[in-house]
C-alpha positions as CSV (number, residue, x, y, z in Angstrom):
1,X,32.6,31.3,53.9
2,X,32.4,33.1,51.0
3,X,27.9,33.3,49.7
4,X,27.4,33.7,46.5
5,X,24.3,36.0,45.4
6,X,21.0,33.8,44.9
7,X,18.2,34.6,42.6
8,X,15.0,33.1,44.8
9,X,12.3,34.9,42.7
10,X,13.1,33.0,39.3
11,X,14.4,34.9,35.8
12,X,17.3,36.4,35.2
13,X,20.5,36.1,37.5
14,X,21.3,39.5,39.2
15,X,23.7,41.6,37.5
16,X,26.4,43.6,39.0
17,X,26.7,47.2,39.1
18,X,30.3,47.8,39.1
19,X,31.6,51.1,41.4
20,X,34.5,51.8,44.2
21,X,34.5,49.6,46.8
22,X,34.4,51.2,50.4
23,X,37.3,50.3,52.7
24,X,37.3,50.2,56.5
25,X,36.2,53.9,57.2
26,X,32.5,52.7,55.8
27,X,32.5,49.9,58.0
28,X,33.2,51.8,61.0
29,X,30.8,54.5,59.6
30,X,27.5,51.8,59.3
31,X,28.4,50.2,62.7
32,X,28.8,53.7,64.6
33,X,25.2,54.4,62.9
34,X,23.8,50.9,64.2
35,X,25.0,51.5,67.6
36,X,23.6,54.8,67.8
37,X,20.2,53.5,66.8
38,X,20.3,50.5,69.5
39,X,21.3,53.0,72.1
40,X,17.9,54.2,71.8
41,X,16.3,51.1,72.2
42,X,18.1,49.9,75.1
43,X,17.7,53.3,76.5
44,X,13.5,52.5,76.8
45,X,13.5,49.0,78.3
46,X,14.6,49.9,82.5
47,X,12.5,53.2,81.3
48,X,9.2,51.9,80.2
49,X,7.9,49.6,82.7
50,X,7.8,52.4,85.5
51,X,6.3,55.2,83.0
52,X,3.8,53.1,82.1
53,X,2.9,52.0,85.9
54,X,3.9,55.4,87.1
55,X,2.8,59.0,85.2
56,X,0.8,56.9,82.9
57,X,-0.9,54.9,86.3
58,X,-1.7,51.4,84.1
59,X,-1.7,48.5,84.6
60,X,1.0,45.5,84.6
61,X,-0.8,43.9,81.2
62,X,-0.2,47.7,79.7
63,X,3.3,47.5,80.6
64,X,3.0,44.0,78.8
65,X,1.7,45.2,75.8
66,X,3.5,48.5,75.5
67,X,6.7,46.4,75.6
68,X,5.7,44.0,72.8
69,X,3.6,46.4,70.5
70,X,7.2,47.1,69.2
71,X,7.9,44.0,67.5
72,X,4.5,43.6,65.5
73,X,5.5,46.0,63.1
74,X,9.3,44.7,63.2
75,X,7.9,41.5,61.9
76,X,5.7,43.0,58.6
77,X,8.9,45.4,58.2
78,X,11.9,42.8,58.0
79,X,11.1,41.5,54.9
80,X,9.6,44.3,53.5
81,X,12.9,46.1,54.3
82,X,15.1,43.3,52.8
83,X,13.2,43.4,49.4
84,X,13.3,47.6,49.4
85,X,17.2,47.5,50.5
86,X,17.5,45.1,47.3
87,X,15.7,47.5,45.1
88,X,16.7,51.0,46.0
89,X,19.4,50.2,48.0
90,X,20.7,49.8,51.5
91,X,21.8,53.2,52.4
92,X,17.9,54.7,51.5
93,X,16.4,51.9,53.9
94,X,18.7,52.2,56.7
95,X,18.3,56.1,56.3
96,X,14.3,55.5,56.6
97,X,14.5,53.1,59.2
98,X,16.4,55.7,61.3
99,X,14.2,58.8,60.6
100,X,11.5,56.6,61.5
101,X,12.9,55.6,64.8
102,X,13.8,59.4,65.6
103,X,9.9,60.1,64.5
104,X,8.8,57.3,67.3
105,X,11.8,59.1,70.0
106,X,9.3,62.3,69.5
107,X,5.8,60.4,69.4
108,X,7.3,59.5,73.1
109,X,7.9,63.1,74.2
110,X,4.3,63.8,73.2
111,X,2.6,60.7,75.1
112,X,-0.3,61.2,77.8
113,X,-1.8,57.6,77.4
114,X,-1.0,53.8,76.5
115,X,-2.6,54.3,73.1
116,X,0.3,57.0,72.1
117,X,2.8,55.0,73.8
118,X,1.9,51.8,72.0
119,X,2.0,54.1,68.7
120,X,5.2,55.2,69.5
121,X,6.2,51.7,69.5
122,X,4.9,50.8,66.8
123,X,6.6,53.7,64.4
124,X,9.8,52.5,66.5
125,X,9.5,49.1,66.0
126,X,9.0,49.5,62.1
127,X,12.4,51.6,62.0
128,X,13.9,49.1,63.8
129,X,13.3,46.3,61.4
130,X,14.6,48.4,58.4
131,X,17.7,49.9,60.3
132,X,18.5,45.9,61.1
133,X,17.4,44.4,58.0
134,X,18.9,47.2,55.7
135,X,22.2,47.7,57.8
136,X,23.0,43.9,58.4
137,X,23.0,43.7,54.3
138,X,24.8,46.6,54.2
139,X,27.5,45.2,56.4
140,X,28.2,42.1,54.1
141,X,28.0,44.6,50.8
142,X,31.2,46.4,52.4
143,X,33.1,43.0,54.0
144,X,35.1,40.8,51.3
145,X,33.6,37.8,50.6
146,X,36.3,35.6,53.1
147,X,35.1,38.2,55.7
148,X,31.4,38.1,55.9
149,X,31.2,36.3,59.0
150,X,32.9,39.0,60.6
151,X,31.3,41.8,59.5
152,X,28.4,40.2,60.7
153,X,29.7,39.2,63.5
154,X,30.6,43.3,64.4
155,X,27.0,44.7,63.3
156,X,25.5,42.2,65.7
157,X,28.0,43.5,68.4
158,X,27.3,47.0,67.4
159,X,23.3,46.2,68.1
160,X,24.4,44.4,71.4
161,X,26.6,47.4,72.7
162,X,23.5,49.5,72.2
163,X,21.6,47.6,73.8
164,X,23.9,47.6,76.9
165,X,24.5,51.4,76.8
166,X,21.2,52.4,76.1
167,X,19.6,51.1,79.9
168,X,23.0,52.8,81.7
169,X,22.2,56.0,80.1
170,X,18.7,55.6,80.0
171,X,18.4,55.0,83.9
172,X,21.0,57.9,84.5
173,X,18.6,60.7,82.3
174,X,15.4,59.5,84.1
175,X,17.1,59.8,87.0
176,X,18.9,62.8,86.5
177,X,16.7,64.6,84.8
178,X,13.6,63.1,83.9
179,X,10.9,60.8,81.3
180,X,11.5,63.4,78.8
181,X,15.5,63.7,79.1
182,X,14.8,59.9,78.0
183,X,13.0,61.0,75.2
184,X,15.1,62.7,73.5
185,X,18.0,60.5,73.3
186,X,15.6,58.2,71.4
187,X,14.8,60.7,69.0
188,X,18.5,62.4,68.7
189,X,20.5,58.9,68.5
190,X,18.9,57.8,65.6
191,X,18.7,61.3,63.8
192,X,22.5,61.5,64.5
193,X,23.2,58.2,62.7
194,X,20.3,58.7,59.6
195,X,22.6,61.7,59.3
196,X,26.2,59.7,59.4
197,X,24.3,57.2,57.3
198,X,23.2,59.0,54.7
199,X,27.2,60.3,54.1
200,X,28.3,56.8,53.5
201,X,29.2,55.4,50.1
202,X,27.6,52.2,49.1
203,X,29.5,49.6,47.3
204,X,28.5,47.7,44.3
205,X,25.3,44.9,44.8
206,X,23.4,42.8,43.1
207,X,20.2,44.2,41.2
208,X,17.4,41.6,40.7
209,X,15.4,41.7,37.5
210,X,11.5,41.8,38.4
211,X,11.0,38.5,36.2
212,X,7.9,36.6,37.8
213,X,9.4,33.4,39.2
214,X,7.7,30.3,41.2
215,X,6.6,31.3,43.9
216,X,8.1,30.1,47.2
217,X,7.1,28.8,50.9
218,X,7.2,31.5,52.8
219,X,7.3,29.4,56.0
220,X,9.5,26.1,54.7
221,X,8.6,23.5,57.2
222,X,12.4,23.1,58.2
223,X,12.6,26.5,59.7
224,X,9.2,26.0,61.7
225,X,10.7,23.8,64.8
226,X,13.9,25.4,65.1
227,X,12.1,28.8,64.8
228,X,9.2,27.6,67.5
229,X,12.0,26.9,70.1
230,X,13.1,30.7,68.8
231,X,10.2,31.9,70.2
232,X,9.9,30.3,72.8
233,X,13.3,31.7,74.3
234,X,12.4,34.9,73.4
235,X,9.7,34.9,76.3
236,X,12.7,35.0,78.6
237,X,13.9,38.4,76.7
238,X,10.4,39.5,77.3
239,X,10.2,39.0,80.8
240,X,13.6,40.5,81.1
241,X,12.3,43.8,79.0
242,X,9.5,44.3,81.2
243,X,9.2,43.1,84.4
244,X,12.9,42.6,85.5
245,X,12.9,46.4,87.0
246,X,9.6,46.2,88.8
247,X,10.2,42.7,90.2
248,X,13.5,43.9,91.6
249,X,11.5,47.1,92.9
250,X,8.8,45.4,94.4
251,X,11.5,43.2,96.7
252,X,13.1,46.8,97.6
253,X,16.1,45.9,95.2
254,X,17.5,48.9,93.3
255,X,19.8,49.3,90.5
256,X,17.5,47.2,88.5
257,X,18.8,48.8,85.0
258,X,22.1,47.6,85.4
259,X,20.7,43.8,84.7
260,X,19.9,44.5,81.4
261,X,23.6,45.6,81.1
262,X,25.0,42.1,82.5
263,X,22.5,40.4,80.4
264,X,23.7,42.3,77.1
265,X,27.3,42.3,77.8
266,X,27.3,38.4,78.6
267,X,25.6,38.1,74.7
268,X,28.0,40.2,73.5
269,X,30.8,38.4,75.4
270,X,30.0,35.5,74.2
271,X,29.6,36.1,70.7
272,X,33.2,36.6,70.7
273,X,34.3,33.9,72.8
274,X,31.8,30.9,71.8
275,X,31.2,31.7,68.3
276,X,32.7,28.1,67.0
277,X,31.0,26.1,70.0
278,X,27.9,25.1,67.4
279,X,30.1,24.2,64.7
280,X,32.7,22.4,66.9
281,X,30.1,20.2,69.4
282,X,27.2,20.0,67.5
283,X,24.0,22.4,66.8
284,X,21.5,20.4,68.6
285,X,23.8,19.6,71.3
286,X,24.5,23.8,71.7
287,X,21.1,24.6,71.5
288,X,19.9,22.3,73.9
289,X,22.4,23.5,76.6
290,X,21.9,26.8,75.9
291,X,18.0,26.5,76.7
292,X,19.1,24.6,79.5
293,X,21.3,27.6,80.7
294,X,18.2,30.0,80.3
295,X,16.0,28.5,81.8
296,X,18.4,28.0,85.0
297,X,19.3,32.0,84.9
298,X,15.5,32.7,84.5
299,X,15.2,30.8,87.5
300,X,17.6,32.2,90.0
301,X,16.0,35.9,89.0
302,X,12.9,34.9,89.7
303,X,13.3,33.3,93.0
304,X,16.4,36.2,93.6
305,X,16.5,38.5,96.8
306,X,19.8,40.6,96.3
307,X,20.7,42.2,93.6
308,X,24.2,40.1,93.1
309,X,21.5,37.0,92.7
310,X,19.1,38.7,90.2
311,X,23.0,40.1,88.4
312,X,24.2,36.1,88.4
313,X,20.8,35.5,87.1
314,X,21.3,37.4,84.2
315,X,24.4,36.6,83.4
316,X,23.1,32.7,82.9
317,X,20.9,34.0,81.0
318,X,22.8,36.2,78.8
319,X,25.2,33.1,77.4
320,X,22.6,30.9,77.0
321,X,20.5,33.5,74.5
322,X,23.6,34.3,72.9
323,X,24.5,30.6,71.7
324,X,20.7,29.8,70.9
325,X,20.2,31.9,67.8
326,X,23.3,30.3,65.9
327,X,22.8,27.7,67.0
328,X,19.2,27.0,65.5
329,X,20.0,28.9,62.9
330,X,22.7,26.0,61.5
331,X,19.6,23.3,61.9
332,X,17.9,25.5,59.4
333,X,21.1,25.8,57.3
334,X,21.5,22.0,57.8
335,X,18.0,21.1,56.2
336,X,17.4,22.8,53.1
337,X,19.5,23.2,49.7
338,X,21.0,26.5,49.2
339,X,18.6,27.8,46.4
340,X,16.0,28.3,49.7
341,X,18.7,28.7,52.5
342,X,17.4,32.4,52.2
343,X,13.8,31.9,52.6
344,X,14.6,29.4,55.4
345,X,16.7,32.0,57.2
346,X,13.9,34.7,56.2
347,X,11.2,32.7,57.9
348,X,13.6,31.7,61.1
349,X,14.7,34.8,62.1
350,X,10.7,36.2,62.0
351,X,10.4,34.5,65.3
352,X,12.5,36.1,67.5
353,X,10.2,38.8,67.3
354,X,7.0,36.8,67.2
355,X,8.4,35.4,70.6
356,X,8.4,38.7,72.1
357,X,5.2,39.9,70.6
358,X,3.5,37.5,72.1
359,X,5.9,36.7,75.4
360,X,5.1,40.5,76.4
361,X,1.0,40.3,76.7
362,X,1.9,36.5,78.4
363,X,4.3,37.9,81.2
364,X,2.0,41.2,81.4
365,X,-1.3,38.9,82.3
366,X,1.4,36.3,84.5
367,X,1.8,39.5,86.3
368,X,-1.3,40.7,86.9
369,X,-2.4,37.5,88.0
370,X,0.2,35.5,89.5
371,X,3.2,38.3,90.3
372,X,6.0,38.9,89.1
373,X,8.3,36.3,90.5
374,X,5.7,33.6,88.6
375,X,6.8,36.1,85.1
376,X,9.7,34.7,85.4
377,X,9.3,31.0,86.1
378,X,6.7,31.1,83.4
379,X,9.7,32.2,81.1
380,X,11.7,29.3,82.3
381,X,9.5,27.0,81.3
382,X,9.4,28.3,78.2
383,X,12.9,28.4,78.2
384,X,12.6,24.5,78.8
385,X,10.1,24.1,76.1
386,X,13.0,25.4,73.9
387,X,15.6,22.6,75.4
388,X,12.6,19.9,74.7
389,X,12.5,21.3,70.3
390,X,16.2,21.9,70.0
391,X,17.0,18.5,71.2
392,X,14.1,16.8,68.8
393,X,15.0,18.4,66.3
394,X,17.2,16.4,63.9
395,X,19.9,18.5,62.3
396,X,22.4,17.5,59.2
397,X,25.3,19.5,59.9
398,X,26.3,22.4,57.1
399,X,29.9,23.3,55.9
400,X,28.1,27.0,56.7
401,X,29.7,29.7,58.9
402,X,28.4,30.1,62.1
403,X,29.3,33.9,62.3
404,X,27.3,35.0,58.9
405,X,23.9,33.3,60.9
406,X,23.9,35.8,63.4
């Protein structure tokens, strides 16, 4: 569905600036640079946990924290990014974003403590949120307006393939070769795509005059429910991102990496495969089965003692994470007008990484405390939790596209 260009911030409607429109080659360009960047994410999460616990000799609520540290500054940077991409351009922010992530790749080659480590993350996680924010835009700017959706639909797959590369190969250098082979893939992936990045033409966009305007909810109340059972899931991914590897380990399971890759490649699967399922049986139905499904995979990884159960596990997991995000998303859609369907979405989408900012100190102390089989049913429940808004939550269905939500 074709989205029309929205002036939130009052005055003047944006005006056009009129230039060559990219074709495919820039598509392929921006989505080769995303990938490259979420390669080096997913190459930290099987890493992490035993670096922190191992050379580093800290504690399970370190490996908590270290894990989540990366998503405080994601959430000050997302819409700080959106705003910057508006004003200077896409290509500038995603080119930022990257450098910034390379800068954190390095910060990790020189780390001796938590406190560096946790800096790292934080440089990281601020990239991060401009490469996403900035390179999402980006892909709409470059997709004609009946294709949106799709273009979308292929940066979020493009983040998603990263993210179930980056353990495989992440695993293999530790292995291989070492902490610091791991390191610098996360600084040289993102360098290599700031590089392809900053080669790419930008197409025309919208300019928005800096007329003072009424000033908006930042947080409109119909995106706080929906968004709660957001974050609420997202204590699942947490528990997945740190503790999956170590509660494998401490059962004498190996091969502990490759469940991040099932979990990944079942979101990415189905993306593709169940992208209509919200539109077609309902968002509130979707979202509350999709919880459901969650919280059932959470469960057999918790209580899993082979690694084809903990695999299963993930795979649950994976489709049911993968069908909540739209899935909300069109409940916030559903319940506003469209002159604050942005700010809805802005405020929504805040709280996937507020979930796992705060679900990584929850499933570090859990750990400590409890063990790591109780991380897991801890996330469950959250999971559940989600399954209890999703279903309260009233939604008013919206002629919107379920692939341009995410």
């Amino acid at each position: 569905m074709a989205v029309r260009p929205r002036n939130l911030e009052g005055g003047q409607p944006p005006r056009r600036v009129q230039q060559r429109t990219p074709g495919a080659g820039a598509t392929a360009g921006l989505i080769l640079s995303a990938l490259l960047a979420f390669v080096a994410i997913g190459a930290t999460l099987p890493v992490l946990p035993p670096f922190v616990r191992g050379p580093l000799h800290a504690s399970d609520l370190a490996v908590g924290v270290v894990v989540g540290a990366f998503a405080l500054t994601s959430i000050v940077c997302r819409p700080l990014a959106g705003r910057q991409a508006d004003l200077r351009g896409r290509r500038i922010v995603l080119v930022c974003g990257s450098l910034a992530m390379a800068l954190g790749g390095a910060l990790y080659l020189l780390s001796d403590s938590v406190a560096t480590v946790v800096l790292a993350r934080l440089v990281v996680g601020a990239g991060e949120g401009a490469v996403y924010t900035a390179g999402a835009t980006w892909a709409v700017d470059l997709a004609p307006e009946d294709r949106r959706g799709l273009a979308l639909g292929l940066f979020g797959l493009a983040v998603w393939g990263g993210l179930s590369l980056g353990p495989v190969a992440g695993e293999l250098l530790r292995s291989s070769s070492g902490y610091d082979a791991v390191w610098a893939l996360t600084a040289l992936a993102p360098l290599a795509g700031a590089a392809l990045a900053s080669r790419l033409p930008e197409p025309a966009r919208a300019l928005r005059p800096q007329a003072g305007g009424a000033r908006r909810a930042l947080f409109p109340r119909p995106a706080r429910r929906p968004g709660a059972a957001l974050a609420l899931a997202n204590v699942g991914y947490a528990a997945l991102a740190g503790f999956v590897v170590l509660h494998l380990h401490a059962r004498h399971i190996g091969g502990g990496a490759s469940v991040f890759t099932v979990f990944a490649l079942a979101v990415f699967a189905s993306r593709l495969v169940l992208s209509r399922v919200p539109d077609r049986a309902g968002a509130r139905p979707t979202a509350t089965a999709a919880a459901l499904l969650e919280a059932l995979g959470l469960g057999v990884i918790a209580s899993a003692h082979s690694l084809p159960v903990a695999l299963a596990g993930a795979l649950v997991v994976g489709v049911g994470f993968s069908m909540l995000f739209p899935s909300l998303a069109l409940m916030v859609v559903g319940e506003v007008g469209e002159d604050t369907r942005g700010t809805a979405l802005g405020a929504f989408t805040m709280f996937f990484d507020i979930g796992v900012g705060l679900g990584a100190p929850l499933a570090g102390a859990t750990a400590a405390l409890a063990g790591y089989p109780a991380v897991f049913y801890l996330a469950a429940a959250a999971a559940l939790g989600t399954a209890l808004l999703a279903a309260g939550t009233d939604p008013r269905r919206s002629p919107a596209s379920v692939e341009q939500l995410g």
